[in-house]
C-alpha positions, 0 to 999 in steps of 0.5 A: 222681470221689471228690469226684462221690461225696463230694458225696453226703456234701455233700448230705446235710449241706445238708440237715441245715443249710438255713436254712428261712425265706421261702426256704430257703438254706445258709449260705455260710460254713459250707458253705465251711469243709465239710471234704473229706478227701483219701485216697491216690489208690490208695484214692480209686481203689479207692473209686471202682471199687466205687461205679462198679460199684454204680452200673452195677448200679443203673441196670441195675436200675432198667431192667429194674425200670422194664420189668416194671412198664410191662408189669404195668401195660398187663396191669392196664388191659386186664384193668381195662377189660375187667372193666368193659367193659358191654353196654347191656342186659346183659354177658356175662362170659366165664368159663374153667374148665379142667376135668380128668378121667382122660382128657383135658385139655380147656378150656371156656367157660361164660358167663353174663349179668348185667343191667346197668342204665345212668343218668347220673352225676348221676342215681346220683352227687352231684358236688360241688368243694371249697372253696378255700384259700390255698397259704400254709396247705398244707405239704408234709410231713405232721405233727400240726399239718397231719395232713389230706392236700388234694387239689387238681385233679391228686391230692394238694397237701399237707397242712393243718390242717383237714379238710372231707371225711370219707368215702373218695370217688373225686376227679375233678381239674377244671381243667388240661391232667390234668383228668379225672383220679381218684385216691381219698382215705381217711378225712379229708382237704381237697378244694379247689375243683379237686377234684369230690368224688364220692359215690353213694346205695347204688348202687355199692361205693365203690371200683369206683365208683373203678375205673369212673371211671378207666376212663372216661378223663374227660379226653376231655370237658374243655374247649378253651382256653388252661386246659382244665377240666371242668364238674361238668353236663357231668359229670352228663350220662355215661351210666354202667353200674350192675351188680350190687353182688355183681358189683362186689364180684367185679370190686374184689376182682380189680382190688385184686390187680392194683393192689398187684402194679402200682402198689405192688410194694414189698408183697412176697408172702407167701414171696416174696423182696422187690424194692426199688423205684428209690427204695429202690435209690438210698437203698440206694447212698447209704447205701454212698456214706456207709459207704464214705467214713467213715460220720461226719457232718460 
């Protein structure tokens, strides 16, 4: 089990001497002259307690971590769909108060309606795919050479040099088995041929225009076969809800709360005691891996 743990050390220095060429390799003979020192066995065995205990404590975490934000998330997308769930005519938004006097306690209810009218998407949306690009000019890391993030049919490839995109947009993914998917880009950034820009004239907030297309599970209208896909007409044809743009202001404001708390609860609250992700956890205990066996590189 010391060598298991001294083979982060190990990992670490492949990382740092990986020849990057057309394919990227160690060199052999410098990896065979990798030095691996051999304390007494009691303190092997000391070091290794400590770390088996780290480790328990990690994978516990991990679960109970992985648990919450499962049930963060199904109370996100009930609330999400709930919020823009419309009538045809109008909605009805049932709206809670509680109200306290001297005397009592008591819960009310009062509601109000909103109009809502309901186009197509083509009718209110202008759909538009990317343009294609080779994948020998897409990294995989970002950088001054290749700063623009491209997105491709299921979210973000890489990065690229160039841009052809400069607006915050929702992005529908068009071809594969996760066609249907949404994810929004901010600012500048490439959008490839498997990725349907989606712009609007004034009639939506760009980010509840987001949220509405998330919701609507797009993926029901792909097409069979062996490379599932969706056509920008069919797109066009979906019937859409368009409430007012103070109501979806009201709805991004609620639906932007829940989506930090679920899907990037890294960002701790103001006075509240910070939760590391699993990531940060397994950073964390490979940061002790490396002090406990001696904290120099080799």
């Amino acid at each position: 089990m010391f060598a298991y743990y001294y083979c982060f050390k190990l990992d670490e220095w492949c990382l740092n001497n990986t020849n990057m060429s057309s394919f990227a390799s160690v060199d052999m003979n410098k990896f065979a002259k990798f030095k691996i020192p051999l304390p007494p066995l009691p303190v092997q065995r000391e070091i290794v307690r400590i770390l088996d205990n780290f480790t328990e404590l990690t994978a516990k975490l991990t679960e109970e971590l992985t648990e919450e934000l499962t049930a963060r998330k199904k109370q996100y997308e009930y609330y999400r769909d709930l919020l823009l769930t419309f009538d045809d005519v109008a909605d009805i938004i049932a709206q809670t108060d509680r109200q306290t006097d001297r005397q009592t306690d008591r819960q009310t209810d009062r509601q109000r309606r909103i109009a809502v009218q309901w186009l197509t998407l083509g009718e209110v949306c202008n759909l538009k795919a990317g343009k294609a690009i080779s994948a020998s000019d897409i990294s995989d890391t970002q950088s001054t050479a290749f700063p623009y993030p491209c997105f491709g049919g299921n979210g973000l490839r890489g990065y690229v040099s160039s841009s052809n995109q400069n607006e915050d947009s929702p992005l529908i993914g068009r071809q594969g088995a996760l066609c249907g998917n949404v994810c929004y880009a901010v600012g500048e950034y490439y959008a490839t041929e498997h990725a349907v820009v989606v712009t609007n004239d004034n009639k939506y907030i760009t980010r509840f225009l987001y949220y509405l297309l998330v919701s609507m599970n797009l993926n029901q209208y792909k097409t069979a076969g062996a490379q599932p896909g969706l056509s920008v007409a069919k797109l066009e044809k979906i019937m859409v809800p368009i409430p007012p743009l103070a109501e979806q202001t009201r709805i991004v404001a609620i639906l932007d709360r829940f989506d930090a708390l679920c899907n990037h609860p890294q960002r701790p609250c103001q006075g509240a005691k910070r939760q590391h992700t699993p990531q940060e956890q397994e950073n964390q205990q490979q940061l002790r891996v490396y002090q406990l066996l001696g904290g120099r590189k080799q």
